[in-house]
Structures are given as C-alpha cells and as structure tokens.
C-alpha positions as CSV (number, residue, x, y, z in Angstrom):
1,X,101.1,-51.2,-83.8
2,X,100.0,-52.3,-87.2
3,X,96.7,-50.9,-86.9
4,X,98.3,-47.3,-86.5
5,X,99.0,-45.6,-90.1
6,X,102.0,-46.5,-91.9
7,X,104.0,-44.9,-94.8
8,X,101.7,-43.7,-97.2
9,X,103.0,-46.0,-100.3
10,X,102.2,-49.5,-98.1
11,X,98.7,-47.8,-96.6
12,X,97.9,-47.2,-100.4
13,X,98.2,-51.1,-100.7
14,X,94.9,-53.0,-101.5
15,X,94.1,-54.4,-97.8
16,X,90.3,-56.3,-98.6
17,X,88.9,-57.4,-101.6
18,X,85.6,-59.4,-102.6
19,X,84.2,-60.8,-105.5
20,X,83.1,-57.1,-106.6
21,X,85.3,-54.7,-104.0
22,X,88.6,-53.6,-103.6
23,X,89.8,-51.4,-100.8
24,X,93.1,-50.1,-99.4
25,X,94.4,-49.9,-96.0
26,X,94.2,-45.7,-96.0
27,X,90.6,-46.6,-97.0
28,X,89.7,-49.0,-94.2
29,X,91.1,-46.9,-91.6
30,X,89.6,-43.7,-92.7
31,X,85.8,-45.2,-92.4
32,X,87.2,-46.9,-89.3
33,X,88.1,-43.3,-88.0
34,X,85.2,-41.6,-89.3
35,X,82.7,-44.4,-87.5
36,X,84.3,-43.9,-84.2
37,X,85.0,-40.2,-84.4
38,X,84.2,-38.5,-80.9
39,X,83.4,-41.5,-79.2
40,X,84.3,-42.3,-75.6
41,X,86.7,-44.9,-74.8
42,X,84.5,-47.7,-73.8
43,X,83.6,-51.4,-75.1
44,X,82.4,-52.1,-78.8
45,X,80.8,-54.8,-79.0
46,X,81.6,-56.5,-82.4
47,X,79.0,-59.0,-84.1
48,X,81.4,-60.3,-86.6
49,X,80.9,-61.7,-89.9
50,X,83.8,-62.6,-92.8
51,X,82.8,-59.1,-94.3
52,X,84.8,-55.6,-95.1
53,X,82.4,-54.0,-92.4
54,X,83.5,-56.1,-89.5
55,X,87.2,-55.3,-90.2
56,X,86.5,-51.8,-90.4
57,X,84.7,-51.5,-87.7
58,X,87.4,-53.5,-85.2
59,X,90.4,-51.7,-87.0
60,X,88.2,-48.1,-85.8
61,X,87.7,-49.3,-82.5
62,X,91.6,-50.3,-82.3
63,X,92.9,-47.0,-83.8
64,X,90.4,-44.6,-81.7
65,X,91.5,-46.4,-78.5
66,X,87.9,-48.4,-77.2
67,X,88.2,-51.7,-76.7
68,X,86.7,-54.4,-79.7
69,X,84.8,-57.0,-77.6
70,X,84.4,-60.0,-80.4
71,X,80.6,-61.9,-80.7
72,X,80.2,-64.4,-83.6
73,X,77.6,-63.0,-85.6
74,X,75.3,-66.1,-85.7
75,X,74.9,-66.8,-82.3
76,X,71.0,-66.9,-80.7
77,X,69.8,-64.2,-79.2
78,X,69.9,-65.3,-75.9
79,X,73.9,-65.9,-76.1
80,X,74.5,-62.3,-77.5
81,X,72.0,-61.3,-74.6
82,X,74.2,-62.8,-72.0
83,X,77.1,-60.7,-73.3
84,X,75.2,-57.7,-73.2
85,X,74.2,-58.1,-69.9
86,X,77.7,-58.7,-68.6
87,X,79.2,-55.6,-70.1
88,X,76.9,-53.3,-70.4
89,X,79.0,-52.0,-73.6
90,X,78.2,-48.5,-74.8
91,X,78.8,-49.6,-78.2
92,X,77.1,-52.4,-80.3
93,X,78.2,-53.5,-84.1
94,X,75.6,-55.5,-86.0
95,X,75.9,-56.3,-89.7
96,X,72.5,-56.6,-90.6
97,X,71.3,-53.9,-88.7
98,X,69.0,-55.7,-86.1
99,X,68.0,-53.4,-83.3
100,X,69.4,-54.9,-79.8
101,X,67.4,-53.8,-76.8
102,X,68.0,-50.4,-75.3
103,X,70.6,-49.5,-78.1
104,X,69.6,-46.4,-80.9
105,X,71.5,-45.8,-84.3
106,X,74.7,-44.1,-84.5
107,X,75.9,-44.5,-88.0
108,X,75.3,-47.0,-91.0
109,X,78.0,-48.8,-92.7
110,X,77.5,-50.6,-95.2
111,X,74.5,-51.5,-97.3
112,X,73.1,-53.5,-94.2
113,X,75.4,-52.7,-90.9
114,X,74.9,-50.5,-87.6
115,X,76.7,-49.4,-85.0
116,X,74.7,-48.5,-82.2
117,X,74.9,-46.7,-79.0
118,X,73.6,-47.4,-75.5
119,X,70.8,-45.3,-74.8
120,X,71.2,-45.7,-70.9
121,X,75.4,-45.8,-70.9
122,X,77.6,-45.1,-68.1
123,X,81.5,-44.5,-67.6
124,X,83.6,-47.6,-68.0
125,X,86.5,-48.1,-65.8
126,X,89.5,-49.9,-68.3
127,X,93.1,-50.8,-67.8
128,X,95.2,-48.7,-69.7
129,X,96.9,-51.5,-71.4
130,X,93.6,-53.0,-72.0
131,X,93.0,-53.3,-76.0
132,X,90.9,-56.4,-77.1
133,X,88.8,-58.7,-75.1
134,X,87.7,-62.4,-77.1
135,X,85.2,-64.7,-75.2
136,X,86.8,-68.1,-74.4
137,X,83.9,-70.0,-75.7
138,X,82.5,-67.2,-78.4
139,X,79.3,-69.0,-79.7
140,X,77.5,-69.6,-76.3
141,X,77.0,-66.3,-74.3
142,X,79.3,-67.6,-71.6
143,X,80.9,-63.5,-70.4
144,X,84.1,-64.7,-69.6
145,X,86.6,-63.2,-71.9
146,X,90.2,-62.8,-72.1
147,X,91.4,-59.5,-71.5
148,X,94.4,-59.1,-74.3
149,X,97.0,-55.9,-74.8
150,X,98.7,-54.1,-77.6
151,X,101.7,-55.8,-76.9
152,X,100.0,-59.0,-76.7
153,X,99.0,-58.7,-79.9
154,X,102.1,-56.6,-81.8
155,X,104.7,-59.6,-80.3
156,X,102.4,-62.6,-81.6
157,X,102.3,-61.2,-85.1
158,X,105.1,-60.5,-85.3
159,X,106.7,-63.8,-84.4
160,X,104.1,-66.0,-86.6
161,X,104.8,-63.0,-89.5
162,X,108.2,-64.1,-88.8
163,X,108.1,-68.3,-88.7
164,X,105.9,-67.7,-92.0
165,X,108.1,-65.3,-94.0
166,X,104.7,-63.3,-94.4
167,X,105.0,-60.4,-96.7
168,X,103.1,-57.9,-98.5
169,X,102.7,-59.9,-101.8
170,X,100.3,-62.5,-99.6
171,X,97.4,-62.6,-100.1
172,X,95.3,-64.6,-97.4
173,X,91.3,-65.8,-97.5
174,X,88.7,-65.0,-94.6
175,X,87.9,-68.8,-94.2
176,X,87.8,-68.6,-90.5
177,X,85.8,-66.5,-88.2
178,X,86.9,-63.1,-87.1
179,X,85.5,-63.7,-83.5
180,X,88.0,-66.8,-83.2
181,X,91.6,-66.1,-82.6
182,X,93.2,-68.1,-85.2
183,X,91.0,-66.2,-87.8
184,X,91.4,-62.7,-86.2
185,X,95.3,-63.4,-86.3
186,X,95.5,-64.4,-90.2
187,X,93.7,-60.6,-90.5
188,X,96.8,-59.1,-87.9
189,X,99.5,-61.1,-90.5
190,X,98.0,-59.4,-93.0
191,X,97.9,-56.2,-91.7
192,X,101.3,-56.3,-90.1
193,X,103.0,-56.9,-93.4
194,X,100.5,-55.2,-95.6
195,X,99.7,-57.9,-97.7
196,X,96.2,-58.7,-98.9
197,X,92.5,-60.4,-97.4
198,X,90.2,-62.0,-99.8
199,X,86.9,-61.7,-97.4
200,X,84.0,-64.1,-98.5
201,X,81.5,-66.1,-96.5
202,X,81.7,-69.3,-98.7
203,X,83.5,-72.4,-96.9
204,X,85.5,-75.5,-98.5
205,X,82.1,-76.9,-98.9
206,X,80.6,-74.5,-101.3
207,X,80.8,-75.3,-105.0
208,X,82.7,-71.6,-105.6
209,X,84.9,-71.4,-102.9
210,X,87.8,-72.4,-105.0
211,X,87.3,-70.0,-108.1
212,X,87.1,-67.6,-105.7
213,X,90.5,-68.5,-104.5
214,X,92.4,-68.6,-107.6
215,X,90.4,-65.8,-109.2
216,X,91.8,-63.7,-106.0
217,X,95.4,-65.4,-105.7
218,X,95.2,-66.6,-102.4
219,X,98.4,-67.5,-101.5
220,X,97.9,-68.8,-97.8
221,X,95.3,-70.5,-96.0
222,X,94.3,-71.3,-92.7
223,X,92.2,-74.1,-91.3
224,X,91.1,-76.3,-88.1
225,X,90.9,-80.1,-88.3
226,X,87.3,-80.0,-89.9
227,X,88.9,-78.4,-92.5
228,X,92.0,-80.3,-93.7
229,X,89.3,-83.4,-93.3
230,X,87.3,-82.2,-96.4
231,X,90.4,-80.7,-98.0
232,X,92.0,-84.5,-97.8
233,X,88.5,-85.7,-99.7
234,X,88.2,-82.7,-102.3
235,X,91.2,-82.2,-104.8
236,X,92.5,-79.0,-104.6
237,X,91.9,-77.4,-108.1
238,X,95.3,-77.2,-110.3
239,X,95.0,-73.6,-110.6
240,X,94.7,-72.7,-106.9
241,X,97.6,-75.7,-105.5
242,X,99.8,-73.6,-107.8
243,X,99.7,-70.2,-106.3
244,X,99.6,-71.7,-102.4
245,X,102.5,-70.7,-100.3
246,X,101.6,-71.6,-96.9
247,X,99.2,-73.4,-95.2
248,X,98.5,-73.3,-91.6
249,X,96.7,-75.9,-89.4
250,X,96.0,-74.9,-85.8
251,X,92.6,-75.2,-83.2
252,X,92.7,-78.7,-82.3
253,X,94.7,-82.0,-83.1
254,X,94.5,-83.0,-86.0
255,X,95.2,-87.5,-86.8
256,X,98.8,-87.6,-87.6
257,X,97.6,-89.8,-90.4
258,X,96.4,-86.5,-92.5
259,X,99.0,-84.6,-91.1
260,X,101.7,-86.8,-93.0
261,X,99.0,-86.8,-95.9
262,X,99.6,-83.3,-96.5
263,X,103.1,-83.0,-95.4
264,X,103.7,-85.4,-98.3
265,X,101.3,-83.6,-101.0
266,X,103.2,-80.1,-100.3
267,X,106.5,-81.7,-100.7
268,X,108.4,-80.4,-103.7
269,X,106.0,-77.6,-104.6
270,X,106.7,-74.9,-102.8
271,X,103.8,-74.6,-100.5
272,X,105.0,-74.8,-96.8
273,X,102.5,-76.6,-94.2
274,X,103.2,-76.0,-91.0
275,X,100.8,-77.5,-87.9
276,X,100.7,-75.1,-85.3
277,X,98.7,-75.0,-81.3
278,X,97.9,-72.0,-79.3
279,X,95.5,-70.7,-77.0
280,X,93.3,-67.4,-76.8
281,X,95.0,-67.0,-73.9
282,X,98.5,-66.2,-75.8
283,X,96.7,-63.6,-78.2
284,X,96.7,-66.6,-80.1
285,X,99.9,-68.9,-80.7
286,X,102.2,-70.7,-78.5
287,X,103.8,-73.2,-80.7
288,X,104.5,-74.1,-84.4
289,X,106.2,-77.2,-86.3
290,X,108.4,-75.8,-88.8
291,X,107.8,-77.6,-92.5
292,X,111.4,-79.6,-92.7
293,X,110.6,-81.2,-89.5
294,X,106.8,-82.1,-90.1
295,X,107.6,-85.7,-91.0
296,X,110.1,-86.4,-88.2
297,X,107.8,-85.0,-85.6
298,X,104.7,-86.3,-86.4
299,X,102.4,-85.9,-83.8
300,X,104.4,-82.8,-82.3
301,X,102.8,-79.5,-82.3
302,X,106.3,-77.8,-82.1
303,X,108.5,-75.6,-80.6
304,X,107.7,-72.2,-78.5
305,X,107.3,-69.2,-80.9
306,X,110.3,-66.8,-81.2
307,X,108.8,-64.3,-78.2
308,X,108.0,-67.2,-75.7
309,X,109.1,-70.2,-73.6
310,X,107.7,-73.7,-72.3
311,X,108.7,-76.0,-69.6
312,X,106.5,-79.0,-68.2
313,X,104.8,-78.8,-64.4
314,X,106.1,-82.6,-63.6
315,X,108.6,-85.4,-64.4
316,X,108.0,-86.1,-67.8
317,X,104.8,-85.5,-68.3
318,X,102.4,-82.6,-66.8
319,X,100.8,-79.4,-67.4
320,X,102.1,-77.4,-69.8
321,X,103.5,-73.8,-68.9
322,X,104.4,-70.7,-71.5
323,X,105.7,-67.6,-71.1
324,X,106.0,-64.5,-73.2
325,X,105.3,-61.5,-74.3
326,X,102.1,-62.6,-75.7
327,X,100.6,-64.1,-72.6
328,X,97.4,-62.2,-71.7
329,X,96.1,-59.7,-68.4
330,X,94.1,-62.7,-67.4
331,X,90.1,-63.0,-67.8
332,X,87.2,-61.1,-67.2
333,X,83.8,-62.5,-66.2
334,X,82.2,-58.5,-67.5
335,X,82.5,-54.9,-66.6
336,X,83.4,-55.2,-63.3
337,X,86.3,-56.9,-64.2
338,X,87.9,-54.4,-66.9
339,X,90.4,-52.5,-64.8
340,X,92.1,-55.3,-63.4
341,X,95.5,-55.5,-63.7
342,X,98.1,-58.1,-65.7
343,X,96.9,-61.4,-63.3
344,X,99.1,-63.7,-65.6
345,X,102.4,-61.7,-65.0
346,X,103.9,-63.0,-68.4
347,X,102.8,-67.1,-67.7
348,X,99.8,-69.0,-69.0
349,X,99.3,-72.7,-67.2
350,X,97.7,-74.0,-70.1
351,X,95.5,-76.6,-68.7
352,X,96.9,-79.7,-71.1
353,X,99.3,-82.0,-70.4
354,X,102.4,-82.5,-72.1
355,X,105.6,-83.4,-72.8
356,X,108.7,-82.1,-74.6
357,X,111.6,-84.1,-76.0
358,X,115.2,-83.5,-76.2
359,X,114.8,-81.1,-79.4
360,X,112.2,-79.1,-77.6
361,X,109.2,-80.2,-79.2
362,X,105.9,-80.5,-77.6
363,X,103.3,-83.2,-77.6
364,X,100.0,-82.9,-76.4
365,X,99.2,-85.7,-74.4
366,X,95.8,-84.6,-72.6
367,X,93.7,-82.3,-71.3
368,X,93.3,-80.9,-67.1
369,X,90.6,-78.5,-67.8
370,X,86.8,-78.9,-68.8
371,X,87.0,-77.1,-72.2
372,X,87.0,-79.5,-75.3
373,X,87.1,-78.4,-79.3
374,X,84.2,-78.2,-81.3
375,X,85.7,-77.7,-84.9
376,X,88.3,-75.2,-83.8
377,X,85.6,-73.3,-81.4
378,X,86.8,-74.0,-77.6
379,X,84.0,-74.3,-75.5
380,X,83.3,-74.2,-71.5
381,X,81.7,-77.2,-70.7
382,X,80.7,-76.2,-67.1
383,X,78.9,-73.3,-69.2
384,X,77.0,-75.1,-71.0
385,X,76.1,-77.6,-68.4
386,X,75.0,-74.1,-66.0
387,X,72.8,-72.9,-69.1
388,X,70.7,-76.5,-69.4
389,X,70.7,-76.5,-65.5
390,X,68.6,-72.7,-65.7
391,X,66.7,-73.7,-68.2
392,X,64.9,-76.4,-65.8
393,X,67.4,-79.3,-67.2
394,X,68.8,-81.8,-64.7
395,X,71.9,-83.0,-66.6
396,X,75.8,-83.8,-66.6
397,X,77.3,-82.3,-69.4
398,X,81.2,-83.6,-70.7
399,X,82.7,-84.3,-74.1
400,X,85.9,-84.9,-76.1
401,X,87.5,-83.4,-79.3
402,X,84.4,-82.4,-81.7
403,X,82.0,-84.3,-79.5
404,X,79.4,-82.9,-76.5
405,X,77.3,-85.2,-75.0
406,X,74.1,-83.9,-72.6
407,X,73.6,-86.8,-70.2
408,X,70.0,-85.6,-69.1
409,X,67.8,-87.1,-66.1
410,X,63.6,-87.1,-65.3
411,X,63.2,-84.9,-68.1
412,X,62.4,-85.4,-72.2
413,X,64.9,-85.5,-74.7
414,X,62.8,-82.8,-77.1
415,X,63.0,-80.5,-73.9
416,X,66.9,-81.1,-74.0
417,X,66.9,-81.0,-77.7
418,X,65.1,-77.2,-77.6
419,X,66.8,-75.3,-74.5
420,X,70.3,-76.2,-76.8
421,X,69.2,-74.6,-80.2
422,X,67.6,-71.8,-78.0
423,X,70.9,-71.3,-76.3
424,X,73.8,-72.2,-78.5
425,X,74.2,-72.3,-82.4
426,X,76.8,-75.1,-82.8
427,X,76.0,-77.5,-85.6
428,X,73.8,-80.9,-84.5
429,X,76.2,-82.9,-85.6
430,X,78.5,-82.2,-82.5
431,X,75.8,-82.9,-79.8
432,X,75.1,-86.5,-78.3
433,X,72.4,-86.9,-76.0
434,X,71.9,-89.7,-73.8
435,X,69.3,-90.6,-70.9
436,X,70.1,-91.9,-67.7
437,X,68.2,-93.3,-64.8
438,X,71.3,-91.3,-62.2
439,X,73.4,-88.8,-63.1
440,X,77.0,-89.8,-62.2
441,X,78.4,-88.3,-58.7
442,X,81.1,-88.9,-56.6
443,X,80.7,-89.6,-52.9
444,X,81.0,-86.0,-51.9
445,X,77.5,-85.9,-54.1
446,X,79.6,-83.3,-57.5
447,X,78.9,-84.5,-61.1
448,X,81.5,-87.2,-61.6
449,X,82.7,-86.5,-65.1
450,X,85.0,-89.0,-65.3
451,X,82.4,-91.7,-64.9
452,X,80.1,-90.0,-67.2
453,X,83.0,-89.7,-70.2
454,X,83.6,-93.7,-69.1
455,X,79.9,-94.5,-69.4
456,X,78.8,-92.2,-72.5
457,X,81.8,-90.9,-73.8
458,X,81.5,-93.2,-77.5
459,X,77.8,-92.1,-77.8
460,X,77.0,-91.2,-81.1
C-alpha cells in the first residue's frame, strides 16, 4: 500500500513542503508512527486542515492499522458533535488543540495540534478490511459515512496515477480539502509515486496563492467547478502556466462552455486537462475524459477508469452502474455499523442518470437521489432538512447544483437564518430561503420535492 515504507532512496524524497518547511516521506511516517505508537486499533477521528499535521496524522493512523474517520476542520460544533456521538471514536485529532468533551491529551504535534483520547473508551468491533471511513456529506454532522478498504484505495490510485502519467518529479498543491475525496486522492497520487505536496491554506482567491505556486513548482492542480470559474476570470501568471503539467477538474459539472475554454488555452503547451466524475463511493473516481478527446466529447465525463466497468439500468438512458475494484463495503450510519461486511459486492448504483455512446463515453444526464453539489462538497439533503426539522423548523428542504433552498412555514426567517449557521458552515452564498403559506405534499401527505424544486427552484 503506498502508505507502508518504501525503498529507502524514494522515502528519503521530499513528501510536504510549505512556505518555510520541507519534510520527507521517512519523516512523515516516523512522527506518524511515533503519534500512534501503542495504540489500539480503533477510530481516529481526523479534524483536517491543508496542513503537514493532518497528513501526518492520517498517514499514522493508516500505517498503525486504526481506521482515519475524516471531519472538515471548520465545521460548527454541533456537526463535529454529531459525529462524535455516532462513533464514539477513541481517538480525536484537532489542529488547534481545542478540548472536545470527555477527551484528555495524548500527544502534541505541532505548534498548535492534539490528538486526544477518550477518557470513557470501549472496544470497537471493525471489519478486517475496514481502512478509512469519509462522511458523504463532510461539513454537516450527518454520521453516515462510507466504509472504504485498502484495496479500494491501492486500485483507484493506481489507475488515476496511471491515466495521469503521475510520477515522482510532480509536484501537486493542497488546494482542496483533505476531508473531501478528490482532495484526499491528489495526497494518495502523490504518495503512490512519491512525488511532492505543496500544503498551504490560501485559495485561487488570495492575492499569494500563485507565487506560492511557482515559487514551489507545482506542476499539477486540481479543482471543482468554483474553481475553474475564477481561474477562467484570473490570468494565470506566466511563470506558473509554464511549469503546469496537468490539470484535473472533477466534483460536479462543470458548463461545457469553460470546459472548451480551457481545453483550448492548454492546447499546444504541454499542460494536459482532463475533466473527470467520481463518487466517494468509488474511493473516489469512476470516470475520466482523456485530453485528445476533450473537444470531441464535450459534455462527456469519460470512460470507466482502468480497474472498473459501467453499463446503464434502462434503454438508453437510466441509472448509472460501476463496478470495480474500487467500489466501497457500503455505508455506515456509526459504530454499530463498523463490522459489517462488503454490502456493495464490487457494484455502486450511482444514483444519476446517464447515458453512454458508442465509444463508451458517459454523459450525465440527471440526478435519482436527494444529494446535490455545493462547490464540490455533496450534501444530504434529507439531512439537512431532519436538522432544521429538530431544531423546531417546519420546512421542505431541496436544491440543485451549488444552490439549497429552505422552503420554511409559520416560522421567521431569522429563526431559519440562525438554526443553519448554528448547524452547518457552508458559505451564504449557497442558501436560498423562501416562505410559504403550505409546504408542498403529495396526496399521501410526504414533502413533494418535485413541486417545491418547480415552485422555488430559481430563487435567488
């Protein structure tokens, strides 16, 4: 697995560097192994950052055999809570050090960052094959989690390694979470060719992101549709378009329109962009549209990576189906849920429709399930709707690519407005709320979403 040692020339490679650090992987992995020394295997929860620490401590948890559980960082309280609650984990990570309830200080990393341990913990019950569990919607408390292998992980690298000619001269930048799949697999690239990280916390809208990048020599770099949006308004400095080798566009659809715009910028300089889909569920990628093709399949998100298949559930059109070795146990809803056994058998019904054409590329064509896209971030919308509902708020909740809207009834909208930033941390900007005089419902008397997406969907 490419978290185990390697030869002792490639672990002497630099593995992280920030503006002022530099450490190799034989470094990482000894702090890693030092952290977790003597520890039973159990669940870490991980409050990640884009910092050295974080990696460090999920590469320990990986290579001492617990079981990394990722939490984004910058979630409220009450989300992290939630987790906590579910799991009952015996270990917590926090980069700043915070004190969770009923957890005491194990060891300090870093100038700011704790791992703690349970002061009340109790045997876990895992799966054997059990190596990494990621929430499904990683920002908003809600438990469920997918339960993801060693293999799961080890045959998705090495097939996206493989489609992106990764090697150890790469050097990538931490501009996407580590609690998100598509960020935690540009970290696995990395590590399974022993090429470089640059870890920072600055984003493409901060003035010294891209000295950063060309005083580091990223090579490759990795966004979601919010991204490539404000890459298509800022020009990319001279210095840094020169050193880019590959570019990677995955965690929602991106308009073809900007697709084709930087199809046609990359053309003739050496940088391949490819636009790729993929789902937690398939630790993380199912497809990819190879460079040469982008133009002629505009609109396509590709063809199955090297380790998997598709077919379509239908004539035509209808739910697509992949299978692979990269296809996940299943889910778990918390501890309870840990020793279950492989529930997916190899095939993940992916919930959106599709179709595939005579050269076997896919097109996303819709959507069966009620999770929707906030900026890359997937996110439950029954969740959210059950979160408002406890906290006293009688509403409807649905929504569309980087939009939720929070139809709310006999209640006030500040009310609605406070039990959100209490609960969940996702930028304003992506909310919509709108009163109504009756929720929607169908004639069996359940939430009719359809009518409420109808009715409010182009609220803004």
């Amino acid at each position: 697995m490419f978290w185990q040692d390697g030869n002792q020339a490639d672990d002497a490679r630099i593995f992280l560097t920030t503006q002022d650090r530099a450490l190799s992987f034989a470094q990482v992995f000894a702090a890693g192994d030092a952290l977790f020394k003597g520890c039973a295997r159990g669940v870490v929860v991980i409050l990640c950052d884009r910092s050295p620490e974080t990696v460090i401590v999920y590469t320990g948890a990986l290579r001492a055999g617990l079981v990394p559980l990722l939490v984004d960082s910058a979630a409220t309280p009450a989300a992290i809570a939630r987790t906590i609650e579910a799991y009952r984990p015996p270990y917590l990570f926090s980069p700043t050090g915070a004190t969770p309830d009923g957890f005491a200080s194990h060891a300090k990393i870093g100038t700011s960052g704790v791992l703690f341990t349970a002061m009340q913990a109790s045997d876990m019950d895992l799966h054997p094959d059990l190596t990494l569990l990621i929430p499904t919607s990683g920002s908003t408390g809600d438990p469920k989690s997918v339960r993801i292998t060693g293999r799961n992980l080890q045959s998705c690298t090495d097939a996206i390694c493989d489609y992106l000619a990764m090697a150890e001269d790469r050097v990538a930048v931490s501009l996407l979470p580590l609690h998100y799949s598509y960020g935690l697999s540009v970290l696995h690239n990395v590590m399974n060719v022993r090429g470089r990280i640059a870890m920072t916390e600055l984003s493409v809208l901060d003035r010294g992101f891209f000295g950063f990048c060309e005083r580091q020599g990223v090579t490759d770099i990795a966004g979601v549709p919010f991204i490539f949006d404000i890459l298509r308004r800022a020009r990319l400095p001279e210095g840094f378009a020169r050193s880019l080798v590959c570019v990677t566009q995955a965690g929602g659809r991106l308009d073809p329109k900007v697709t084709k715009y930087f199809l046609e910028q990359f053309a003739g300089t050496g940088t391949r962009y490819f636009t790729m889909y993929g789902q937690t569920e398939a630790a993380p990628r199912i497809s990819y549209v190879p460079p040469e093709s982008g133009i002629d399949k505009l609109g396509s998100v590709g063809v199955p990576i090297s380790c998997g298949r598709v077919r379509i559930d239908g004539e035509g059109e209808g739910e697509l189906v992949y299978s692979g070795e990269n296809v996940s146990m299943g889910y778990a809803q918390g501890r309870g849920d840990l020793a279950r056994g492989d529930d997916f058998q190899g095939t993940l019904r992916t919930g959106d429709l599709a179709t595939i054409d005579a050269d076997g590329f896919i097109t996303i064509t819709g959507r069966l399930k009620r999770f929707v896209k906030l900026h890359g971030s997937s996110v439950n919308l029954d969740h959210l709707e059950s979160v408002l509902n406890s906290a006293g708020i009688d509403c409807i909740v649905v929504g569309h690519e980087n939009r939720v809207i929070v139809c709310y009834h006999d209640c006030d909208r500040a009310e609605v407005s406070a039990a959100m930033s209490r609960n969940f941390s996702f930028h304003p900007s992506t909310f919509a709320f709108r009163e109504v005089d009756c929720l929607p419902r169908t004639a069996a008397g359940k939430p009719d979403y359809v009518a409420a997406l109808n009715a409010y969907g182009d609220v803004r």
